[in-house]
C-alpha positions in Angstrom: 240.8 43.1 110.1 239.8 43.6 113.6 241.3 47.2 113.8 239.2 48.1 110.6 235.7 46.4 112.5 236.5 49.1 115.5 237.1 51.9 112.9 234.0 51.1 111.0 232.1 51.2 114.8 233.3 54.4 115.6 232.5 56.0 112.4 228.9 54.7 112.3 228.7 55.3 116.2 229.5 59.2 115.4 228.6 59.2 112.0 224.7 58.6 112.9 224.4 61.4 115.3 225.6 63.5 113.0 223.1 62.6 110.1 220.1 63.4 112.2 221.5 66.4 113.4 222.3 67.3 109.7 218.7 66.1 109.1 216.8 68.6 111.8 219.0 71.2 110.5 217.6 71.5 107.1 214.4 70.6 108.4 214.5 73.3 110.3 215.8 75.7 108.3 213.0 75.3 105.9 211.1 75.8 108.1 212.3 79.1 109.4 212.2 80.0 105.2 208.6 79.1 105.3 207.9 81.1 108.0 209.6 84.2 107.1 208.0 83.5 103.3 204.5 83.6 105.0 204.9 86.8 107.1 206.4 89.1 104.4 202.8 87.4 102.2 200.9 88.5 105.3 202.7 91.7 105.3 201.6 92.6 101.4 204.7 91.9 100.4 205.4 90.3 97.2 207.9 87.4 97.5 209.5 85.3 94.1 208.8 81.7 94.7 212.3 79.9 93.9 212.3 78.1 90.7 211.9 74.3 90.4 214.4 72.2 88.7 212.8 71.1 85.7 213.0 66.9 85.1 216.0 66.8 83.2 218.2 69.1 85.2 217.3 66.8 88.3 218.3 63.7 86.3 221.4 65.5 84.9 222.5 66.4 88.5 222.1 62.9 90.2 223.9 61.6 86.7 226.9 63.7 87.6 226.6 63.1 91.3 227.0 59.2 90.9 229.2 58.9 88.5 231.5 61.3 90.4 231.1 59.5 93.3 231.4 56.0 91.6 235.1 57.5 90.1 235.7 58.9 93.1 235.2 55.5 95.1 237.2 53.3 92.3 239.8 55.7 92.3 240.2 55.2 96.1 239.8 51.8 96.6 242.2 51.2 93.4 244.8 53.2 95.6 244.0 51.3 98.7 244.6 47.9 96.5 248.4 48.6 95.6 248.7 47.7 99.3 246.0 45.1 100.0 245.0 43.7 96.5 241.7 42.5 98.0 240.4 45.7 98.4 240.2 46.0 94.5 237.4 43.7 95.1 235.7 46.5 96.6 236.9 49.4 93.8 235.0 46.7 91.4 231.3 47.4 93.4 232.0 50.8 92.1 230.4 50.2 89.0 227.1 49.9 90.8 226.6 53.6 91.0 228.4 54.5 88.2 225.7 52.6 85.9 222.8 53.9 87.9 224.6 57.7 87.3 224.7 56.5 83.4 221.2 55.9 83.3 220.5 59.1 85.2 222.5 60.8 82.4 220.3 58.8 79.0 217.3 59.1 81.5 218.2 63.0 81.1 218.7 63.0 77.0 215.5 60.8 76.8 213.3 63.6 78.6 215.1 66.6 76.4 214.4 64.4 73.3 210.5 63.8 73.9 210.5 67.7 74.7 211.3 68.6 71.8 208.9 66.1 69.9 
């Protein structure tokens, strides 16, 4: 247990870094997109605006997203049990996100239905 505490400090001690690096980034490449957006408006040029994801595509992609990941997690921690059963403790807390992804997912048929009403 004490080797997994100093794997689990290393991993947060680079892993933190590299999420606000990760974070500028796309900060500032948006930026740079806006940027170049305004000058070719500025220039007369016309420039498509990128479409939106409606509603129900947004909820439709975190539905898949979690309950990928949820599987994903389970799958692993289930592997990690057939050598220390406790961790199927941990494959259990899996169900978390796969129940938020599931109500992503009706979430998603409940906005398609009152569209169509």
């Amino acid at each position: 247990m004490e080797g997994l505490t100093g794997l689990a400090a290393v991993i947060m001690f680079l892993g933190m870094p590299t999420a606000i690096l990760g974070m500028y980034t796309y900060y500032r490449v948006r930026k740079l997109r806006s940027e170049e957006r305004m000058a070719a408006i500025q220039r007369g040029v016309a420039v498509p605006m990128e479409a939106e994801l409606s509603e129900t595509a947004r909820s439709r992609r975190a539905g898949i997203l979690l309950v990928a990941g949820a599987v994903g997690y389970m799958i692993a921690f289930s592997i990690v049990a057939r050598v220390e059963p406790d961790a199927m403790i941990a494959a259990a807390f899996g169900a978390i996100p796969f129940t938020l992804g599931l109500g992503y997912f009706l979430d998603s048929a409940l906005i398609r239905r009152d569209a169509r009403a």
